[in-house]
Kinemage of the C-alpha trace (Angstrom):
@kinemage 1
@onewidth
@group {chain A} dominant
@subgroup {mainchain}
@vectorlist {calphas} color= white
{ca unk a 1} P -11.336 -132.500 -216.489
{ca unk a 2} L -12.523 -129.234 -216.692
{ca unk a 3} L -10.873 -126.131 -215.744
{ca unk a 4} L -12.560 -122.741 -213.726
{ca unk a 5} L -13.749 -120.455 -216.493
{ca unk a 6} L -12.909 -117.426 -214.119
{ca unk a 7} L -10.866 -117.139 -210.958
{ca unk a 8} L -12.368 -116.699 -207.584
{ca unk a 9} L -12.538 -113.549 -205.844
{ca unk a 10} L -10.770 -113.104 -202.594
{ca unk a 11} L -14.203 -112.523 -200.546
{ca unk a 12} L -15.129 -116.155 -201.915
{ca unk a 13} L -11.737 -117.706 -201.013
{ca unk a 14} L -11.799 -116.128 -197.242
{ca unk a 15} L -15.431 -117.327 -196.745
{ca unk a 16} L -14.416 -120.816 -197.661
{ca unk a 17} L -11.396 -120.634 -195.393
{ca unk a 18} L -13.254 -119.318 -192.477
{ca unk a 19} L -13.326 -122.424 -190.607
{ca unk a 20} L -9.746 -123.382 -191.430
{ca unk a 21} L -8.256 -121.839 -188.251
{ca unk a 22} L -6.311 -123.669 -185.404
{ca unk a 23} L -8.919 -124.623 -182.375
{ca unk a 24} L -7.536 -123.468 -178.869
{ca unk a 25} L -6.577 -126.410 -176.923
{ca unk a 26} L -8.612 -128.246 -174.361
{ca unk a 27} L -6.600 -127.320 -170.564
{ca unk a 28} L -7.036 -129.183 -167.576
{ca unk a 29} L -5.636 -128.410 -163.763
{ca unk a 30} L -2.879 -129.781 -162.449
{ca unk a 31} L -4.404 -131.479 -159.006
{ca unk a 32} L -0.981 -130.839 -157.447
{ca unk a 33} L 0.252 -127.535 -157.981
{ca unk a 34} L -2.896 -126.066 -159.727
{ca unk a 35} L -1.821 -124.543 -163.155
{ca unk a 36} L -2.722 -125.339 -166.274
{ca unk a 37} L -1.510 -128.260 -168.155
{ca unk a 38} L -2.803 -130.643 -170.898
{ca unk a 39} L -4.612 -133.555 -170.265
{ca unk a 40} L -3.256 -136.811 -169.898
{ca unk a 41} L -0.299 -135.383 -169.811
{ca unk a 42} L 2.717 -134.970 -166.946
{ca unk a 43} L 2.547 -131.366 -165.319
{ca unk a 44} L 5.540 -129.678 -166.703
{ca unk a 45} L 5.517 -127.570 -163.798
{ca unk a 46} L 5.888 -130.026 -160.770
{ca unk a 47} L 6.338 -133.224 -162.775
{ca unk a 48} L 3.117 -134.928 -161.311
{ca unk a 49} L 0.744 -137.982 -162.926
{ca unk a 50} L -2.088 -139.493 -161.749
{ca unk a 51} L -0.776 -138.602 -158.317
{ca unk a 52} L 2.809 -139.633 -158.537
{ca unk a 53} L 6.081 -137.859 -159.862
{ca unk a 54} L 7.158 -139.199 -162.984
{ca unk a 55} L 9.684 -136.944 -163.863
{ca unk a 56} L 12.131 -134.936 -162.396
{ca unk a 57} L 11.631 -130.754 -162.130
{ca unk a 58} L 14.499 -128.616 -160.903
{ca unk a 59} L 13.137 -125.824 -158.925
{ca unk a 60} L 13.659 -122.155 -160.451
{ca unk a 61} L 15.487 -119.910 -157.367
């Protein structure tokens, strides 16, 4: 196998990682209670799926 003659310089290593960084994630609207929430996923803020509750939220007073 052969080996690098010379080591990379940092420039060349951070262009080649440039696209390595996290994506933001994709957020849909909660059609109950209107925040933000993944899709296909329950609202973690009123418990609501496709239109029913699936799981239980205790309200914050």
């Amino acid at each position: 196998m052969p080996n690098p003659k010379r080591r990379h310089s940092r420039a060349r290593r951070n262009r080649r990682r440039a696209h390595d960084h996290l994506a933001k994630q994709g957020l849909a609207e909660c059609p109950n209670c209107h925040e933000a929430k993944l899709p296909h996923q329950a609202c973690p803020r009123c418990g609501n799926y496709r239109g029913r509750e699936v799981i239980l939220v205790e309200e914050a007073s």
